[in-house]
N, C-alpha and C positions, 0 to 999 in steps of 0.2 A: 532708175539710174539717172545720177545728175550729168550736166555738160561738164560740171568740174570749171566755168571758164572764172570760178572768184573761190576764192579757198585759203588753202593752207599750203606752204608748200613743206617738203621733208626738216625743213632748220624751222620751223613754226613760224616762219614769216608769212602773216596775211597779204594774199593780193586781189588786188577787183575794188571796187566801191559802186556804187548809187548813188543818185542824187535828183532830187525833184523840186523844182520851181516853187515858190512860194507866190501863188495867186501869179497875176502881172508885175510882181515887185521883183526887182534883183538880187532880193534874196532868196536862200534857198536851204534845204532840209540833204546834207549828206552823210551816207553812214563813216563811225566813227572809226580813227583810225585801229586796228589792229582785231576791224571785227566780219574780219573774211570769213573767218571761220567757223563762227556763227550759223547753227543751220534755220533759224529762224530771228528773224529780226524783229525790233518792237521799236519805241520812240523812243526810249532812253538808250539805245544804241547810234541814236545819231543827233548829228549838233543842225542849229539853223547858224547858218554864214550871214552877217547881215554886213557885211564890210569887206573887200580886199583894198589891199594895198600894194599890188606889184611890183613898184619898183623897192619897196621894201620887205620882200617876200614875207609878209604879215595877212592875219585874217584874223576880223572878228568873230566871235562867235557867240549865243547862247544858250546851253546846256551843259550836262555836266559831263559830257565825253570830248575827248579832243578830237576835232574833225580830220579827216582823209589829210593826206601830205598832198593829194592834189585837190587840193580844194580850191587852185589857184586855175588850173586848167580848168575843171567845171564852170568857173566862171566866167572863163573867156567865152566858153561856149555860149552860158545863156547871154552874155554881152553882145556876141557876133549874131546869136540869132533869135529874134523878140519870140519867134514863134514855139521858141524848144522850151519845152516842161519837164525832159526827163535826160537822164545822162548812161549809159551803162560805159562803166572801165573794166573791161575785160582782161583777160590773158588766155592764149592757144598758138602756140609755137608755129605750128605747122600752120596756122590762118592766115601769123603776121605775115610768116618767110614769104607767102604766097600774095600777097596784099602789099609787102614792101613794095613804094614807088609805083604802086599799079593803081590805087587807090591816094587821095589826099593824105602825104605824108609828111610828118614836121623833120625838121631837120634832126641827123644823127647828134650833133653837139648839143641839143634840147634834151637834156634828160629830165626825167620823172619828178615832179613835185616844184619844179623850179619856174622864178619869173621867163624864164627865156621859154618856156615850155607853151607856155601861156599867150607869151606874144607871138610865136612860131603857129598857134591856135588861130590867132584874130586875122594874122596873116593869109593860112588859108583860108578863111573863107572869104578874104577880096582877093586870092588869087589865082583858086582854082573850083572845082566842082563839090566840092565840103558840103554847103546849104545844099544841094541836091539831092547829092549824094547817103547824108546824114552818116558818116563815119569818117574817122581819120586815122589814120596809122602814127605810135610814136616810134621813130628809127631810132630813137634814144635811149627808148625803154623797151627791153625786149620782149617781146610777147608781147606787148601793151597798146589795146586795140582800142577806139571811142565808138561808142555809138550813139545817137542821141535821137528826140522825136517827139513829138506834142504831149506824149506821153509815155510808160513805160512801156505800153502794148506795142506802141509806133518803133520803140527803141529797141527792143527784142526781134519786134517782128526784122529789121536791118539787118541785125544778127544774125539771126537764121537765114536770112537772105541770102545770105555774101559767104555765107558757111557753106551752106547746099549749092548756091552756084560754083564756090570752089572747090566743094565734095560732095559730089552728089552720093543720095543714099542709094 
């Protein structure tokens, strides 16, 4: 039985993505967009980011998949934090509601996949407990949880963290 927290939802709209550090460089390997649903991934499902451009909500990429629609917030992340190598975008209704403004939260008017998302991202973490913490709530995107960590073990392990302390089994 999965968590269900990256999938498909009932309209076939993928949600969730991945994303992993490329070495110490700012770039990085995120899966492509519309491949939630996916129940095993491989590397032609995901593009390497080797460029943003924020204030032109632009990214480059190469591979032959088009990367996540937030591939602009992953970035901020590994920008804001040298040490994070891994990213998990999550969705679980009942985690956010419970996580809303109780945990590091980006602003409601930051929605999903957008430059404002991004800077609402670098933001936390010079203004509140985010590097700590290793998660951030988006109030813009519903459902839409971050988790991130040295690696994908560190990023999950977050996950389950803040799951079980907010429902315990």
């Amino acid at each position: 039985m999965g968590l269900h927290l990256i999938g498909v939802d009932s309209n076939g709209v993928g949600f969730g993505n991945l994303s992993v550090r490329d070495g110490a460089t700012d770039n990085f390997y995120i899966t492509g967009s519309a491949t939630g649903g996916l129940h095993e991934l491989n590397v032609a499902d995901c593009a390497k980011v080797v460029a943003c451009d924020c204030p032109a909500n632009r990214v480059r990429y190469e591979g032959s998949i088009i990367p996540s629609s937030e591939s602009l917030t992953h970035a901020a992340i590994y920008k804001s934090e040298p040490t994070a190598g891994a990213v998990i975008h999550f969705h679980c209704t009942k985690l956010w509601a419970a996580l809303l403004n109780q945990a590091p939260t980006a602003s409601k008017g930051a929605e999903y996949g957008t430059p404002e998302l991004a800077y609402e991202i670098i933001r936390l973490f010079v203004r509140t407990d985010a590097p700590s913490r290793k998660i951030v709530v988006m109030a813009g995107h519903k459902a839409g949880i971050l988790t991130f960590g040295k690696d994908f073990e560190e990023a999950f392990a977050i996950l389950i963290r803040e799951r079980t302390r907010i429902y315990p089994e």
